[in-house]
VOGU-3710 file (C-alpha; in Angstrom, 3 decimals, decimal comma):
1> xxxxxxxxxx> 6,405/-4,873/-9,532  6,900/-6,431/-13,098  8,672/-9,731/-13,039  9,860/-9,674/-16,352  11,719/-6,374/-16,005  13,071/-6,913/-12,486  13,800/-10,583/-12,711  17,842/-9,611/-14,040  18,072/-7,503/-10,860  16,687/-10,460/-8,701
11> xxxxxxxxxx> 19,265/-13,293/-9,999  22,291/-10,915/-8,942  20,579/-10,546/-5,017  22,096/-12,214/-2,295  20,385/-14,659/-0,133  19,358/-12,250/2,684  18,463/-9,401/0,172  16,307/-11,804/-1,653  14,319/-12,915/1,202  13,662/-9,165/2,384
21> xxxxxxxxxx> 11,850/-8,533/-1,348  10,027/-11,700/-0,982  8,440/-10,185/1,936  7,677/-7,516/0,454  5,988/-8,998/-2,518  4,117/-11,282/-0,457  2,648/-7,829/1,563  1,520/-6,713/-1,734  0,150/-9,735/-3,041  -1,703/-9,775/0,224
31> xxxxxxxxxx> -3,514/-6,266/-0,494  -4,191/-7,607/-4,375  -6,169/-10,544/-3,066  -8,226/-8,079/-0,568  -12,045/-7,107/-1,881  -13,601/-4,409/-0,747  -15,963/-4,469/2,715  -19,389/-5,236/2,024  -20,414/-2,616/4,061  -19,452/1,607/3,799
41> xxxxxxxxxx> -18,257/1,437/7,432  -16,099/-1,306/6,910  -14,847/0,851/3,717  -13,823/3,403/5,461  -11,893/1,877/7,965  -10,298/-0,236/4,844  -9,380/3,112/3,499  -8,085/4,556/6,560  -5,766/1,022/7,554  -4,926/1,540/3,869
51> xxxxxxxxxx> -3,367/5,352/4,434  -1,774/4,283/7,517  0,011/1,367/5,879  1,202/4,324/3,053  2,622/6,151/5,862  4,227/3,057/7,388  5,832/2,297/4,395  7,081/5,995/3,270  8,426/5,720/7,055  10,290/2,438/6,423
61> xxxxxxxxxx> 11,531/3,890/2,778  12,801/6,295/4,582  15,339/4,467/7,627  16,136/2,059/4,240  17,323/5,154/2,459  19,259/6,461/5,299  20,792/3,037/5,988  21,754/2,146/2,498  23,362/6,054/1,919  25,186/5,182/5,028
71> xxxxxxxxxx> 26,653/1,372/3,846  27,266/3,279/0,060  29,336/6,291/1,798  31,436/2,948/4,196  31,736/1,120/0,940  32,953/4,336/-1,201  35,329/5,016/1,308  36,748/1,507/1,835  37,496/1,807/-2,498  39,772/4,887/-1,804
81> xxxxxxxxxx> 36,965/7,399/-2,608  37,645/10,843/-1,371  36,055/12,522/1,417  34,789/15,025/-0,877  33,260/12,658/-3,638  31,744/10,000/-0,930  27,899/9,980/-1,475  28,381/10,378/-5,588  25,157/8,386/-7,275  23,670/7,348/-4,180
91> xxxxxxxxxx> 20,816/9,826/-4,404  20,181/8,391/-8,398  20,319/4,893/-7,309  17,778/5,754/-4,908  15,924/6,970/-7,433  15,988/4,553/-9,747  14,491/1,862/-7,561  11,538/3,908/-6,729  11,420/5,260/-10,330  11,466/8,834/-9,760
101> xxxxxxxxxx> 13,812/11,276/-11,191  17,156/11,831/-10,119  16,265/15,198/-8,669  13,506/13,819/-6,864  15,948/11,039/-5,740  18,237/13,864/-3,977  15,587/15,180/-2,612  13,777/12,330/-1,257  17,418/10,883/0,687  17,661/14,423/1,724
111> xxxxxxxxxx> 13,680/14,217/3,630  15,111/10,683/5,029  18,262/12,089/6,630  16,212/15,148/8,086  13,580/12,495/9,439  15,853/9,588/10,868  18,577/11,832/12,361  16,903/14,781/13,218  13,040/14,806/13,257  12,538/11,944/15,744
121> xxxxxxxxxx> 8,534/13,199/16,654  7,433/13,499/12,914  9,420/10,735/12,075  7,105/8,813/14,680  4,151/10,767/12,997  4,578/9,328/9,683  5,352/5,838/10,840  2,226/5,538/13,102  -0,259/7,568/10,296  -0,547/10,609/12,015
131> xxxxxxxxxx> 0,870/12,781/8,786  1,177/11,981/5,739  3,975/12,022/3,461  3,672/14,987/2,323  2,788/16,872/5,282  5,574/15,054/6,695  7,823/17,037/3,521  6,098/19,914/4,424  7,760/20,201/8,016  10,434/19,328/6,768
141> xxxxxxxxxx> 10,675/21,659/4,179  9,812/24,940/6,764  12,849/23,503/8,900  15,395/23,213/6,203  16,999/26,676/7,700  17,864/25,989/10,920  20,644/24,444/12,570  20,472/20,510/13,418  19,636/21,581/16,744  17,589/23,886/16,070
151> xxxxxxxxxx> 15,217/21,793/14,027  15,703/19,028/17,087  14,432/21,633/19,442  11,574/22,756/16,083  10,790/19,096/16,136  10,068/18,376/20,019  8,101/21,885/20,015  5,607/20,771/17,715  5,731/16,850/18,468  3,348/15,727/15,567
161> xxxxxxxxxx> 2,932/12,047/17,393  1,244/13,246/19,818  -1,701/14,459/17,897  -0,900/18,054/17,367  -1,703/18,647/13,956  -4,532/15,860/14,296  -7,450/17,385/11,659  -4,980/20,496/10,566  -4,751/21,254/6,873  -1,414/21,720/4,656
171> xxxxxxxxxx> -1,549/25,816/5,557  -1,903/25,148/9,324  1,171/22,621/9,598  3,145/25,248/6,974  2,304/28,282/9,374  3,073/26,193/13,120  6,187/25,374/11,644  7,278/28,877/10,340  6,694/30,045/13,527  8,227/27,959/15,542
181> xxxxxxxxxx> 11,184/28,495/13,209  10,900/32,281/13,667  10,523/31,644/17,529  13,859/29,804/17,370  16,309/31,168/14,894  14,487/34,103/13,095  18,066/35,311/11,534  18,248/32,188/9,503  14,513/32,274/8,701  15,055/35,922/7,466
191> xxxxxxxxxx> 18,339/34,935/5,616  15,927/32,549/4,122  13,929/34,839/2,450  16,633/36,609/1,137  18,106/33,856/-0,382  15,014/32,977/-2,009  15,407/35,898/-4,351  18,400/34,436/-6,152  16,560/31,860/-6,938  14,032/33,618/-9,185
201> xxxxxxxxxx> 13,152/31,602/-12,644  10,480/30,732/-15,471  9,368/27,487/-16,616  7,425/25,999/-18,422  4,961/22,980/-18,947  2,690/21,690/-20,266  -1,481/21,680/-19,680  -3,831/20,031/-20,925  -5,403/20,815/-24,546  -2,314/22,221/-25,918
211> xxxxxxxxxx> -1,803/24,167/-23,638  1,099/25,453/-21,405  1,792/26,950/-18,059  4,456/29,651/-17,953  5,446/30,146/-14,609  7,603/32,514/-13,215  9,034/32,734/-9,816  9,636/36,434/-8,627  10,392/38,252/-5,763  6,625/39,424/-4,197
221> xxxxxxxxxx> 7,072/43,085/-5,106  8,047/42,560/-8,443  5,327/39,838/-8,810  2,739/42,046/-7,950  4,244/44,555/-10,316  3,710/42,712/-13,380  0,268/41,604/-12,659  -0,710/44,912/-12,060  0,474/46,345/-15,006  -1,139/43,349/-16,826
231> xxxxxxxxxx> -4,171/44,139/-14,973  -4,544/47,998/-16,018  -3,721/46,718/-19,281  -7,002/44,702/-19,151  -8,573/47,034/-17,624  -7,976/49,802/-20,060  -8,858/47,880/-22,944  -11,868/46,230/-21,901  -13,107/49,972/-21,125  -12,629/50,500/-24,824
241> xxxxxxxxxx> -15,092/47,336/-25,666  -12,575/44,488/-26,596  -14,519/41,181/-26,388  -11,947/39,271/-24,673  -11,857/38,257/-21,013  -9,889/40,035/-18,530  -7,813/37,170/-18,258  -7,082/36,506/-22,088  -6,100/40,449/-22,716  -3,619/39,823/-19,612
251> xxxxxxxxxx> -2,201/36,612/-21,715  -2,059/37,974/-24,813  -0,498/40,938/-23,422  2,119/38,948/-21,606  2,957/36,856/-25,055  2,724/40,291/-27,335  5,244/42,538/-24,693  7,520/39,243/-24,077  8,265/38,499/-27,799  7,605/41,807/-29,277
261> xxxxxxxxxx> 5,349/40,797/-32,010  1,252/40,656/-32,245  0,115/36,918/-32,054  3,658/35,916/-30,560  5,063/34,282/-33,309  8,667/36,047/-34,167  12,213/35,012/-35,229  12,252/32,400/-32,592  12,603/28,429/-33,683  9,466/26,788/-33,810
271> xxxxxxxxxx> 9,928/23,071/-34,709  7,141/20,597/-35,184  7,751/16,961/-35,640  5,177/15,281/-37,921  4,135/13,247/-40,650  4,354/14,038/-43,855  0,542/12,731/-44,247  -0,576/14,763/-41,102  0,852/17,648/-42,902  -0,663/17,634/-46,496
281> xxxxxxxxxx> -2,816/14,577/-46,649  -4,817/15,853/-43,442  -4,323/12,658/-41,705  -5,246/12,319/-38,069  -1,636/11,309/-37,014  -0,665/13,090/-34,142  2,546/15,567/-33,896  5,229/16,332/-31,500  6,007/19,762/-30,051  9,474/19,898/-28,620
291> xxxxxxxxxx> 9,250/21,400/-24,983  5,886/20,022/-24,775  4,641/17,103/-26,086  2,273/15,464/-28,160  -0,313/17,794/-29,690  -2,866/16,689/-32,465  -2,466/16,656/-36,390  -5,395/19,158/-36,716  -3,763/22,125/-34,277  -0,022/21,018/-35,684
301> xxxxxxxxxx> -1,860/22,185/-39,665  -3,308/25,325/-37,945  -0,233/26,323/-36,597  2,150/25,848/-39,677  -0,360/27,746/-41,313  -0,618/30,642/-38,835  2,786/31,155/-39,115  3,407/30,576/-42,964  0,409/33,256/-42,916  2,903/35,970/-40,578
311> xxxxxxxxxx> 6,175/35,073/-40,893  6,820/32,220/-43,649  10,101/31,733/-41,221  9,676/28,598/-39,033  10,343/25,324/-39,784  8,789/21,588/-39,232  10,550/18,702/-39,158  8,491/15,749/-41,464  8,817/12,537/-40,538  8,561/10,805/-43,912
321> xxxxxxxxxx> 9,839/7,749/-46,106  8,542/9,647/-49,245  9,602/12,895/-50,894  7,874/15,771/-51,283  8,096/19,652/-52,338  8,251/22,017/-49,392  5,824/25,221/-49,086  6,691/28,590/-48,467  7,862/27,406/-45,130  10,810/25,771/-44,105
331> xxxxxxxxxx> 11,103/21,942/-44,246  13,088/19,558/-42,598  12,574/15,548/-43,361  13,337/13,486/-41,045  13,720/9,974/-42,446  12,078/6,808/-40,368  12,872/2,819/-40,923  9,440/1,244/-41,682  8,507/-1,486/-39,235  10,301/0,279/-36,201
341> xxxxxxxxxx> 9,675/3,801/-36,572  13,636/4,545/-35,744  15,716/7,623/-37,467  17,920/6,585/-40,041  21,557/6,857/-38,563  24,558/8,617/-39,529  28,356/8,445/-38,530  31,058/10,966/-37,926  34,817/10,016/-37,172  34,885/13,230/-34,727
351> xxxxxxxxxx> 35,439/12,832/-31,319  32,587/15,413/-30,596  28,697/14,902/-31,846  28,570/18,000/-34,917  25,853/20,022/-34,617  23,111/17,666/-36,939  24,225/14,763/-35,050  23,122/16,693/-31,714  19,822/18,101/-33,182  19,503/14,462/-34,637
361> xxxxxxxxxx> 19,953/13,300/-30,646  17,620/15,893/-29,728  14,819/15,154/-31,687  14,831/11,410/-31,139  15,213/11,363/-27,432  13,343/14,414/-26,309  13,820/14,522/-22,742  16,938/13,000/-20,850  17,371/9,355/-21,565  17,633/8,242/-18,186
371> xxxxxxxxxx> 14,456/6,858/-16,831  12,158/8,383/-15,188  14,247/11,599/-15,490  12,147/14,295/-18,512  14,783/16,808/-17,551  15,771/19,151/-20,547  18,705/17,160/-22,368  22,171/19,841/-21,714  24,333/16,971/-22,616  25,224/14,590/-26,181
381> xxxxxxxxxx> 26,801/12,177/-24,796  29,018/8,715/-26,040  26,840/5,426/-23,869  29,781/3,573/-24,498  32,881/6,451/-24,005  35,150/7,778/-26,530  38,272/6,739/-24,482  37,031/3,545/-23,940  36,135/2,650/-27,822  32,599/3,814/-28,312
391> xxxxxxxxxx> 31,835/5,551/-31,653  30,324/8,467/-32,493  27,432/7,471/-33,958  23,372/7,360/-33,482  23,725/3,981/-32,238  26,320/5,339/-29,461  24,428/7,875/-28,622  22,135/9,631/-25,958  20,609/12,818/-25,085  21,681/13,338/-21,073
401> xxxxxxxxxx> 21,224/16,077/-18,397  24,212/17,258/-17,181  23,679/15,592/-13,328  22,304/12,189/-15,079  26,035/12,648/-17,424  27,347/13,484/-14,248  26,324/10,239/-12,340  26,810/7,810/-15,533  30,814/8,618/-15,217  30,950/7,452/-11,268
411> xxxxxxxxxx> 32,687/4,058/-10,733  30,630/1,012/-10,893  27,681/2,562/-13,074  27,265/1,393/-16,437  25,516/2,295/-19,850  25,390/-0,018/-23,177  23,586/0,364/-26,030  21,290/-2,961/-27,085  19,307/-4,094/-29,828  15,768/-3,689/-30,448
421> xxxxxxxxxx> 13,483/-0,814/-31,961  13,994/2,690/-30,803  17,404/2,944/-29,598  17,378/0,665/-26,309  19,808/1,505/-23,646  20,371/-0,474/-20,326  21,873/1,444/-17,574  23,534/-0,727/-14,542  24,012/0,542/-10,862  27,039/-0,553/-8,249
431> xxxxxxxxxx> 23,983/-3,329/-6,447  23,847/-4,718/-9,651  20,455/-3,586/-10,713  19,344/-3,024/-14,287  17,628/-0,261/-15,722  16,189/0,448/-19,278  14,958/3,213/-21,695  14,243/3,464/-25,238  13,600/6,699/-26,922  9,791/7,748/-27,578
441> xxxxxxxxxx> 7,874/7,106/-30,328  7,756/9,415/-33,071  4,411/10,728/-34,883  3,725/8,114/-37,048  5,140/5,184/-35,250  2,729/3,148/-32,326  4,724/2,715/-28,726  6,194/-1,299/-29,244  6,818/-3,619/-26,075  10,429/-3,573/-25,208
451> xxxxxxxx> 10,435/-7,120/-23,754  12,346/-6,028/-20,182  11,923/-2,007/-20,177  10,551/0,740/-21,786  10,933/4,399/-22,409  10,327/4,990/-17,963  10,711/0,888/-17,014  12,956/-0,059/-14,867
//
């Protein structure tokens, strides 16, 4: 843990609270002080007392989860909360102290619940180092279907504490679980599968190099489909002598029959953030692909000038405190204070952010401004609320997913905006606790210590 960024969340504690993270600090400055064995035997047992004690402890996380969602929902309720709003934020606070993303929160309270209340033999598992936290999700997962008997009955089946998946891999817990699930309820398991056709998607994210994965999630017969027809594609063509690699005439065919156009650049938006030197003074500054990342000045140069070569119709935004004639391609400067790297501001008496306000928010923020949440940002939202006096302004302002939004309104949270470089913002929970985030650094501007949080600190 940091002491400087906790330390606000320590003074509020009670007594008996504080005493219980005093123990646990002294646990891990107990494992800092350790060296390893001087001999490889005595390594490997410290490595396997060291996996157990990971188990133990994702086993504890879990009964404090579950007893801390249960105090919340008594608490909730005792304020007047209704039945069908109890539980609101618990999953983010949850979250938040073991800085993960709200999603991930949600799910992590919901692998508690299914471990302390129903899942008594992996629960046991975990605890004693016999799975792993993640095979431990994995069962958990494949059960997810069935009834809370059901997975009771799934559970005692398989009874993982007593050494039946001792030496089995991820596949072989996945497939003794699905079939114990089939054994016991295959209607829901088949439901199941059903289901899991509505939730067909594509994402994306990023790779290494510049680089991107595209993912889609299909049903399998349309799956196979498309890769077949990419694969005749690639096929046919490398028949006719094209150089490429079967799997770069599959790519390029994907990108060419997706967008319509050869190369894949068409009428859709491409916006680059850089510097006005990275773009004519060839310095080595790197840029900023929204939906991505960072990506160096070099590619950011070859790509402006692939598509002023094709289609002079995208546009980069240029971070610059100096003025200078656009090319044949579009040009939009964004304007940074020297010394902190921050966007220069603007104001609007609206109640609602206007439309360069929001691409002003979405360019300085990124990702959702909650940390350790990189969601896509769906919201523009007032820290300080409209009804309650906040402006609409920069300073007022953050880039939000809708659940993170969602949570910020619930009673006892709390956002402010505070001073410092890159738009700070310190987010408070009902315990008390402190949270902060400051917007990421722009091409041209080095990351700055925040004093008690940064852009993911809590």
């Amino acid at each position: 843990m940091d002491g400087n960024q906790e330390a606000p969340a320590r003074m509020a504690l009670p007594r008996r609270a504080a005493d219980a993270a005093a123990g646990i600090r002294d646990l891990i400055a107990a494992l800092e002080s350790m060296v390893p064995d001087a001999t490889s035997a005595g390594m490997i047992e410290q490595l396997r007392g060291l996996e157990n004690l990971k188990s133990a402890s994702a086993g504890f996380q879990a009964r404090v989860a579950v007893a801390f969602d249960g105090q919340e929902r008594r608490t909730q309720a005792e304020h007047g909360v209704s039945v069908s709003e109890l539980g609101q934020g618990i999953a983010a606070q949850i979250a938040l102290a073991r800085r993960e993303s709200p999603a991930r929160g949600s799910r992590l309270l919901g692998l508690a619940k299914a471990l302390v209340t129903e899942m008594p033999h992996t629960m046991a598992a975990l605890e004693t180092g016999q799975l792993s936290e993640w095979r431990t999700t994995l069962l958990v997962k494949e059960t997810a279907c069935l009834s809370a008997a059901d997975r009771c009955a799934v559970d005692e089946e398989l009874a993982a504490d007593a050494g039946t998946f001792t030496g089995a891999g991820d596949r072989s817990v996945v497939a003794a679980a699905r079939a114990a699930c089939y054994r016991r309820d295959p209607r829901s398991v088949t439901q199941r599968a059903s289901k899991a056709a509505t939730e067909r998607h594509v994402s994306l994210r990023p790779a290494p190099d510049t680089m991107a994965y595209l993912t889609a999630l299909l049903p399998v017969a349309e799956g196979v489909a498309v890769h077949a027809a990419l694969s005749r594609h690639a096929d046919t063509v490398r028949s006719d002598g094209d150089p490429r690699s079967r799997g770069q005439i599959m790519a390029d065919a994907l990108v060419e029959r997706t967008t319509g156009t050869a190369g894949g650049v068409s009428g859709v938006e491409i916006q680059l953030i850089m510097t006005d030197r990275t773009l004519f003074q060839g310095d080595s500054e790197p840029a900023r692909l929204p939906g991505y990342g960072v990506v160096p000045g070099g590619w950011a140069r070859g790509i402006v000038s692939r598509v002023q070569d094709r289609h002079p119709i995208g546009r980069v935004d240029v971070a610059t405190e100096s003025g200078r004639d656009p090319r044949d391609i579009w040009l939009r400067r964004l304007y940074t204070a020297p010394g902190t790297g921050d966007l220069v501001a603007m104001d609007s008496r609206a109640r609602l952010f206007p439309v360069k306000h929001r691409r002003f928010i979405q360019i300085r923020d990124e990702t959702c401004r909650t940390p350790y949440c990189d969601a896509p940002i769906r919201h523009h939202d007032h820290i300080v609320a409209w009804h309650n006096g906040g402006n609409t302004n920069l300073g007022n302002s953050a880039g939000l997913c809708e659940a993170c939004n969602q949570t910020k309104e619930i009673s006892g949270w709390n956002a402010m905006p505070r001073p410092g470089p890159r738009h700070p913002i310190e987010f408070s929970t009902p315990t008390g606790h402190s949270y902060y985030s400051t917007a990421p650094p722009l091409p041209g501007t080095a990351p700055r210590s925040q004093g008690p949080g940064s852009r993911r600190a809590a």
